[in-house]
Structure formats: structure tokens, C-alpha cells
Backbone bond lengths (Angstrom), bond angles and torsions (degrees), N, CA, C in turn:
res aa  C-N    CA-C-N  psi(-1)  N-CA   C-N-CA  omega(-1)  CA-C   N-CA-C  phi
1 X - - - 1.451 - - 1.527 108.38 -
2 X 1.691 119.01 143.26 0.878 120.04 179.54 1.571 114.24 -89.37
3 X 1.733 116.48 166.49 1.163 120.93 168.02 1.181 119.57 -16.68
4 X 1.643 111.08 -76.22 1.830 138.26 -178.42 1.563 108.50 -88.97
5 X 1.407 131.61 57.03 1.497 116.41 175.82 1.459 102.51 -116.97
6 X 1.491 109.12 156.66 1.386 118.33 -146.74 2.253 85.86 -97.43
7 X 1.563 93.13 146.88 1.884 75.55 177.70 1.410 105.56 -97.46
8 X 1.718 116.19 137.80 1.272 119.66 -171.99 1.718 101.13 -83.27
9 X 1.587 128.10 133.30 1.227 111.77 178.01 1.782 102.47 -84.20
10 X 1.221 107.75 -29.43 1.508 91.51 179.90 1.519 118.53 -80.87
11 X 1.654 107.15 -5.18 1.863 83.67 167.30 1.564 95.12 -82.39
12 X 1.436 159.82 -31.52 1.379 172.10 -159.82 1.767 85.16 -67.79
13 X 1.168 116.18 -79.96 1.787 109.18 -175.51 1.817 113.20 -27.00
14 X 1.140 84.51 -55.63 1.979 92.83 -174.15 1.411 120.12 -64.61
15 X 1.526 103.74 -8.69 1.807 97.02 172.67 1.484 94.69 -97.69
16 X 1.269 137.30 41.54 1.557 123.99 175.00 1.752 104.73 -178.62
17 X 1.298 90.16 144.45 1.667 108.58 -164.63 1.615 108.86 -98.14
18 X 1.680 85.62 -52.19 1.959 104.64 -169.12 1.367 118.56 -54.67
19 X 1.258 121.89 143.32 1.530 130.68 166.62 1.074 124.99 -110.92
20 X 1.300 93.02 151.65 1.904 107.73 -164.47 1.071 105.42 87.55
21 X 1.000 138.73 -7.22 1.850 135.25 -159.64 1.332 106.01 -131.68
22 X 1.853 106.95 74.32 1.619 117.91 158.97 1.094 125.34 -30.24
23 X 1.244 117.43 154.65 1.750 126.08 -177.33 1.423 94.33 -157.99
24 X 1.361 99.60 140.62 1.451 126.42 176.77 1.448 124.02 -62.71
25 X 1.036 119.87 124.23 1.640 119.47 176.97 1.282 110.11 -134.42
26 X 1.408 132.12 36.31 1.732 142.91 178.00 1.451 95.42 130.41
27 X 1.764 80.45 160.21 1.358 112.10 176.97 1.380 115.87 -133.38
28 X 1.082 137.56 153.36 1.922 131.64 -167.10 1.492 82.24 -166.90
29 X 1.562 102.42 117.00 1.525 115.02 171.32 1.521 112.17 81.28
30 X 1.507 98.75 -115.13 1.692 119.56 175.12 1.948 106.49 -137.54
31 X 1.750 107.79 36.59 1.007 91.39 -166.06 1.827 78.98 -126.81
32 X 1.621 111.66 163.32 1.683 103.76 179.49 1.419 97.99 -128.32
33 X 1.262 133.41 154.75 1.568 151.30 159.91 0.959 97.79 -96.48
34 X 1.499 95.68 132.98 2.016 114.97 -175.54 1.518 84.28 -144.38
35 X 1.553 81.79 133.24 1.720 108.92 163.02 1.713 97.47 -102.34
36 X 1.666 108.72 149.52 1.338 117.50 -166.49 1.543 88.14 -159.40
37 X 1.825 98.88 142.01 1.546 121.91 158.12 1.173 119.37 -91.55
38 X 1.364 158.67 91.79 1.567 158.57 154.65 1.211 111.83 -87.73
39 X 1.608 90.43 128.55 1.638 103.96 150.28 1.620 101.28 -153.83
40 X 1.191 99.93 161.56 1.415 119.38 -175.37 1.573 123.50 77.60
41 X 1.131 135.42 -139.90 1.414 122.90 -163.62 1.794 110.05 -115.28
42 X 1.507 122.50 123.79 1.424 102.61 -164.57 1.520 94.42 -83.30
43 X 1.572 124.87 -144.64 1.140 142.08 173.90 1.763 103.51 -96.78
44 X 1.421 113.90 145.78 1.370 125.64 169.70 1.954 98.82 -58.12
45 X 0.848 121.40 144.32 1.866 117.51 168.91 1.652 99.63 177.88
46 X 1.251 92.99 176.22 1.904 98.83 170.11 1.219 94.44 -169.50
47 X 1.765 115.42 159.79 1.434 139.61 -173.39 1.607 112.88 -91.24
48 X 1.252 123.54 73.99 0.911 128.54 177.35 1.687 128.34 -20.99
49 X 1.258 108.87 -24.94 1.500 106.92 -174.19 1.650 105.46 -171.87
50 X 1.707 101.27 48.16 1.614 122.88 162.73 1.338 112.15 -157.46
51 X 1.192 118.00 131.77 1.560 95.51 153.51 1.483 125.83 -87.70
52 X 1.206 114.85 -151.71 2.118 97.95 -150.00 1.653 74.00 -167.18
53 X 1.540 96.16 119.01 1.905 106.54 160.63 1.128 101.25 -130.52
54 X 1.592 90.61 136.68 1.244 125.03 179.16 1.813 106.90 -109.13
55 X 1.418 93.42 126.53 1.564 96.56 171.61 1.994 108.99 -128.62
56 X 1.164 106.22 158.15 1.752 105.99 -148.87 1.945 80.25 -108.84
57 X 0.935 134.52 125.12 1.243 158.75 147.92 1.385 131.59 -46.27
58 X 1.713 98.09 -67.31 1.215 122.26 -165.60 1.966 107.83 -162.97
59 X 1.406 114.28 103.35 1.677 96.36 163.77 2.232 79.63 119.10
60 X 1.223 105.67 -162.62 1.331 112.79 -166.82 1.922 96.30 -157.84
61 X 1.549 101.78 124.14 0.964 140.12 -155.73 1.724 111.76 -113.54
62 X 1.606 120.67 105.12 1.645 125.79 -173.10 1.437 99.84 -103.45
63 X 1.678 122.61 92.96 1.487 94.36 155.80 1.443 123.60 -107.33
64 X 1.621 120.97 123.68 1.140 158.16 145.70 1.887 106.17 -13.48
65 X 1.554 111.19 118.53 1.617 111.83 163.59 1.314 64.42 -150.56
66 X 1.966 87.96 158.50 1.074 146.83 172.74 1.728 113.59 -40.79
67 X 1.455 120.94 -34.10 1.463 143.18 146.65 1.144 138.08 -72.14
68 X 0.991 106.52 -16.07 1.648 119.26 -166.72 1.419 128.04 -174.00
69 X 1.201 104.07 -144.22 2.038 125.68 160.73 1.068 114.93 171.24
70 X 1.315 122.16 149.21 1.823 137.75 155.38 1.316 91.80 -84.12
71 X 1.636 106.76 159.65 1.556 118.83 138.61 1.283 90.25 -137.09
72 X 1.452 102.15 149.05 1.144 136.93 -171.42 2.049 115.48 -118.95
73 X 1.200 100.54 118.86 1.755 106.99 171.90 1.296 123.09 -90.68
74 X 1.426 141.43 153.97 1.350 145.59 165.31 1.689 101.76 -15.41
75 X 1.238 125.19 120.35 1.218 124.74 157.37 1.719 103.67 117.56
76 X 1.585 98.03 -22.96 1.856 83.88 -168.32 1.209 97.55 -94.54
77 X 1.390 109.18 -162.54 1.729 112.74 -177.35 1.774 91.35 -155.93
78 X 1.301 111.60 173.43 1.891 127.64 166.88 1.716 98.35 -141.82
79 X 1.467 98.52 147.20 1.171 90.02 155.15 1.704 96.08 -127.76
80 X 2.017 108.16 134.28 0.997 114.58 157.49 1.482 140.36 -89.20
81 X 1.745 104.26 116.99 1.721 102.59 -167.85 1.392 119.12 -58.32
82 X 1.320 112.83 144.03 1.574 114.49 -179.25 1.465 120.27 -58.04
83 X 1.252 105.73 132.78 1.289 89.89 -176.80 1.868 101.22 131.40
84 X 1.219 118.84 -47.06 1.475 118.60 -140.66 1.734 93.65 -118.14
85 X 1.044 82.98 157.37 1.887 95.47 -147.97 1.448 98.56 -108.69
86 X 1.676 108.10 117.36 1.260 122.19 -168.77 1.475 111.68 -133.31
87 X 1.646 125.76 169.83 1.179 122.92 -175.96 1.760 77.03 -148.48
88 X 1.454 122.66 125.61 1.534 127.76 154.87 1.781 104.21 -77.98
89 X 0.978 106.73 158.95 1.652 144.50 -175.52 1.294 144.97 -116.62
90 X 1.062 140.47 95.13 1.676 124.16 -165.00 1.642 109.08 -130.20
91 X 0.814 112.93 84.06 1.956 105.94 168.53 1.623 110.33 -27.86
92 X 1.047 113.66 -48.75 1.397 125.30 -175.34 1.572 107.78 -145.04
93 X 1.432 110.74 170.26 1.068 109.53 -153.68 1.358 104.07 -69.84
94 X 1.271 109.67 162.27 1.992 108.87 175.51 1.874 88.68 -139.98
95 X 1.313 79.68 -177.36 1.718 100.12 -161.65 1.927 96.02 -141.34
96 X 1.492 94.86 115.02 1.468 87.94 -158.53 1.650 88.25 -107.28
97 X 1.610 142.09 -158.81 1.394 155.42 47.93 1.000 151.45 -91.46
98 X 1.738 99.85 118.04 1.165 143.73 -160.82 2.394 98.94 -66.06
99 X 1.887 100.63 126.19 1.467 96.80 162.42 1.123 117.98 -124.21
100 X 0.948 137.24 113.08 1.548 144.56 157.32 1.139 127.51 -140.14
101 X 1.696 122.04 162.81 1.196 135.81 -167.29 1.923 94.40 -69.16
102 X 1.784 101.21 133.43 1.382 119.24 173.33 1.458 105.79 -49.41
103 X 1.321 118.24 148.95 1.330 143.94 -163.06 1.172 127.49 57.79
104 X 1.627 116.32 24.85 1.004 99.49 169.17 1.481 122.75 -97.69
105 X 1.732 125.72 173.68 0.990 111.70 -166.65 1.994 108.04 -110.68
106 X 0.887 97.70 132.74 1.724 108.05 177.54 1.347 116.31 -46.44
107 X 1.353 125.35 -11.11 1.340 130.14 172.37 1.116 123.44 -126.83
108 X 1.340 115.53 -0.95 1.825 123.81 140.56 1.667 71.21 108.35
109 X 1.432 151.06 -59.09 1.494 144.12 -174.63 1.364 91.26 -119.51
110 X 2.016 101.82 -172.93 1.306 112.57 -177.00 2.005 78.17 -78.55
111 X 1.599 84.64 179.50 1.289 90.36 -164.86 1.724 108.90 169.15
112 X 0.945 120.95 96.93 1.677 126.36 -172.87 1.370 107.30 -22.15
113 X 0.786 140.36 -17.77 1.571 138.03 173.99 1.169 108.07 -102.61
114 X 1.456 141.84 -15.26 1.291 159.79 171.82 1.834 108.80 -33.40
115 X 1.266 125.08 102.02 1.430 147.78 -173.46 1.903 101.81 -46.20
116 X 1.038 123.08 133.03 1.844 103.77 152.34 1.691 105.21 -61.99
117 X 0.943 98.30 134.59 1.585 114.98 160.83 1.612 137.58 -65.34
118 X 0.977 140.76 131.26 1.547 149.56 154.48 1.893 87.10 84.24
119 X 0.919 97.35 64.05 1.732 103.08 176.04 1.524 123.25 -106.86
120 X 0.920 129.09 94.75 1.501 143.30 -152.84 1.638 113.20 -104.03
121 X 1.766 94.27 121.88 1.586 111.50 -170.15 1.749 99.99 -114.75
């Protein structure tokens, strides 16, 4: 890769199968872009002291609060405020990118479903 090359997210999709398990594709500041595969139902959790945007890529995206839900299509995005307790959704698989400040954890605690962290594609 050169100095100035632009990052392709769909060559980044094709080096990885697994879901739920973000991977890094830049960093700006102290914040990281994660490309992610979902489908099916995540865990209820929330980010205690970030919020967490989600933008839909590819596929259609349900996230679940305690009040309600968005779904979200190719092109839109949410941002969820810290704090508020969500479970994302996928009938089928979707193709998300994920922004938030580095270290955070995908399941708001450790947590058996809990992602490795700072994992770079």
C-alpha cells in the first residue's frame, strides 16, 4: 500500500468470514472504524461512557431498546447514546461500519460473546 491509498471496504469484507467480531479499518484521532458481519440476535448491553454508530453498508440492520427500535437499510446509519441498552439484529447477514473511540468493548463488559479487541484487517 501506498502513502495516499484510499481503503477499499469491500476488499477488507473478503479477508474475514466471522460475525460479531469487528476489525479495524482506520483510525482518526482516538476513534477506530470497524467493518463487521451480523446476523442474528446480538446480546442486550450498552456503552456506558461512548456512544457507538452504526452505519448499514450492505443487508438491513434492527437495533432493539428497551422502548422501541430503528431498522436501518444500506446507506443509513444510528448513532446509539451511551448509556442506553441495546441488542442489534440481522435476519440475514448485514455488513455494518461500526465508529467508536478505540478500546472499546462490543459488549459494553467482558462477556462470552465479547469480540478480541483492536484487531486489524
Amino acid at each position: 500500500m501506498t502513502r495516499h491509498s484510499p481503503i477499499n471496504l469491500i476488499q477488507k469484507y473478503a479477508l474475514f468470514q466471522d460475525q460479531w467480531a469487528p476489525k479495524v479499518v482506520a483510525e482518526m484521532n482516538d476513534y477506530q472504524f470497524k467493518v463487521a458481519r451480523l446476523e442474528g440476535d446480538f446480546i442486550w448491553h450498552s456503552h456506558a461512557d461512548t456512544d457507538e454508530t452504526f452505519i448499514v453498508l450492505e443487508g438491513e440492520l434492527r437495533i432493539d431498546f428497551r422502548d422501541g427500535s430503528v431498522t436501518l437499510g444500506a446507506g443509513e446509519m444510528y448513532v446509539v447514546k451511551k448509556g442506553v441498552e441495546h441488542r442489534p439484529s440481522a435476519a440475514r447477514e448485514v455488513k455494518v461500519l461500526l465508529i467508536e473511540p478505540r478500546g472499546v468493548i462490543n459488549t459494553g463488559e467482558a462477556h462470552e460473546r465479547t469480540a478480541d479487541n483492536d484487531v486489524w484487517v
